[in-house]
C-alpha positions in Angstrom: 0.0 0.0 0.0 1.1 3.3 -0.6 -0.7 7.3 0.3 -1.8 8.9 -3.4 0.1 11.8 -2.2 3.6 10.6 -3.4 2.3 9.1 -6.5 3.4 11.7 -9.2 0.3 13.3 -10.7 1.4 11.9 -14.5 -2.0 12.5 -16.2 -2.0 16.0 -15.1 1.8 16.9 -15.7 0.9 15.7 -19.4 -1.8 19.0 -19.6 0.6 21.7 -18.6 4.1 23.2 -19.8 5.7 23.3 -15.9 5.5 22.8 -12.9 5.0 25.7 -10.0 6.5 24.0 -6.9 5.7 25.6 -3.5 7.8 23.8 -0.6 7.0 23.3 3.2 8.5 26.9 3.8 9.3 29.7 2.2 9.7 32.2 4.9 12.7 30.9 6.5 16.3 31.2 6.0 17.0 27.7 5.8 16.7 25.0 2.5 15.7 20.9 2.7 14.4 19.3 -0.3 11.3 17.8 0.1 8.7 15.2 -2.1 7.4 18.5 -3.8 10.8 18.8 -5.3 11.6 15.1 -6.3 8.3 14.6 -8.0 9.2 17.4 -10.1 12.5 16.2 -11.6 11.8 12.3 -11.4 8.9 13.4 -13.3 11.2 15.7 -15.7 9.4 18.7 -15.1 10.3 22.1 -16.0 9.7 24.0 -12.7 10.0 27.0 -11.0 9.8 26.8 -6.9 8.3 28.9 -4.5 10.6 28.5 -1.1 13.3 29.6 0.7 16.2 32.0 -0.4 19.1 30.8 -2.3 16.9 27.2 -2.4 17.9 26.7 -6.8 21.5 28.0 -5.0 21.4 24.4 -3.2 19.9 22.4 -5.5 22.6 23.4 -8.6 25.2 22.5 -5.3 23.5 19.4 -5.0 24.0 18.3 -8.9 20.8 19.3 -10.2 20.5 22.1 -13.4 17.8 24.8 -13.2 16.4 26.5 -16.2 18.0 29.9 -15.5 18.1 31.4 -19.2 14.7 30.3 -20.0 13.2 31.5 -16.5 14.1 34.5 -14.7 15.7 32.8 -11.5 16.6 35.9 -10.0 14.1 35.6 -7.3 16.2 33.3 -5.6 18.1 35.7 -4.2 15.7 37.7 -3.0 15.8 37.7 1.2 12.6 39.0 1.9 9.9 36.3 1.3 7.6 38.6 0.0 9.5 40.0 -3.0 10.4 36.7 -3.8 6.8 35.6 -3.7 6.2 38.1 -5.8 8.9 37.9 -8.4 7.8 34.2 -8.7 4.4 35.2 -9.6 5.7 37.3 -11.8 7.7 34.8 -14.2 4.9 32.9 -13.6 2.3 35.2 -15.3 5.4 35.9 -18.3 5.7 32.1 -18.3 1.4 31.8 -19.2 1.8 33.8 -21.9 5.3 32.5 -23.8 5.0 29.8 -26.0 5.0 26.1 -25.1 8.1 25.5 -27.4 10.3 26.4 -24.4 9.5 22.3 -22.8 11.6 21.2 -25.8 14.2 23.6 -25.1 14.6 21.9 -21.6 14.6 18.5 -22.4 18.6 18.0 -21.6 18.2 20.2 -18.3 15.3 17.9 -17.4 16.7 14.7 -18.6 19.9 15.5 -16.6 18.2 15.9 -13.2 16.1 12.8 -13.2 19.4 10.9 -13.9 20.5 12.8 -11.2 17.9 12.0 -8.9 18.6 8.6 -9.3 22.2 8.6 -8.8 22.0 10.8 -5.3 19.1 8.2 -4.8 21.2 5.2 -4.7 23.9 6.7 -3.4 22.0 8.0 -0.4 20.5 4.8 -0.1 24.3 2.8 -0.2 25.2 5.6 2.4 22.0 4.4 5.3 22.6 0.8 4.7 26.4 1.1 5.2 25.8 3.1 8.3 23.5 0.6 9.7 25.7 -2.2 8.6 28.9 -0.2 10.9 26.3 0.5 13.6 24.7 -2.9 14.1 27.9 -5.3 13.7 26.5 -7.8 15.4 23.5 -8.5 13.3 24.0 -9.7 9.7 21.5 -8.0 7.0 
């Protein structure tokens, strides 16, 4: 069994251009990746994300491309929540009315960060079952 809410919306991703993602905070000065994220780039979406300052920062630091060039990313360096907010919705309303052509421009940036996804994936995952192996000696897995 699994909750609906991590199953990646497929059918609806299909009907739109990109994806708006708006993560668990956006008022704060720190970053953490959450679901809202991942379903975007397993999903190879073209997105822009409504959180915390210098969050696109992290996520090129963590291996991932954004689509600065094709969407004004400047918002992510925008301290005060508010103005970012706003600059968001902003690209967000030029992004409405530019043509759907810009999906096939992304395709390598998009392509890139599900492979990336992966990768950091398995490695994450090699990382918890090693620490558990070095923790729990005395149990064999």
């Amino acid at each position: 069994r699994t909750r609906l809410a991590v199953i990646p919306p497929v059918s609806i991703y299909q009907q739109c251009a990109y994806s708006v993602v708006t993560e668990t905070t956006a008022q704060h000065s720190y970053v953490f990746f959450t679901e809202k994220i991942a379903r975007a780039i397993v999903c190879q979406r073209l997105f822009i994300v409504l959180s915390s300052y210098r969050y696109l920062h992290y996520l090129r630091e963590s291996g991932f491309k954004t689509f600065d060039g094709i969407i004004n990313e400047s918002y992510d360096s925008l301290e005060w929540p508010g103005e970012r907010q706003r600059a968001v919705i902003n690209e967000v309303e030029r992004l409405v009315k530019s043509d759907v052509k810009i999906i096939d421009q992304t395709y390598d940036i998009r392509l890139h960060n599900r492979l990336n996804m992966y990768k950091l994936s398995e490695e994450t995952y090699w990382d918890l079952y090693q620490n558990i192996v070095n923790f729990l000696p005395e149990y064999k897995l």
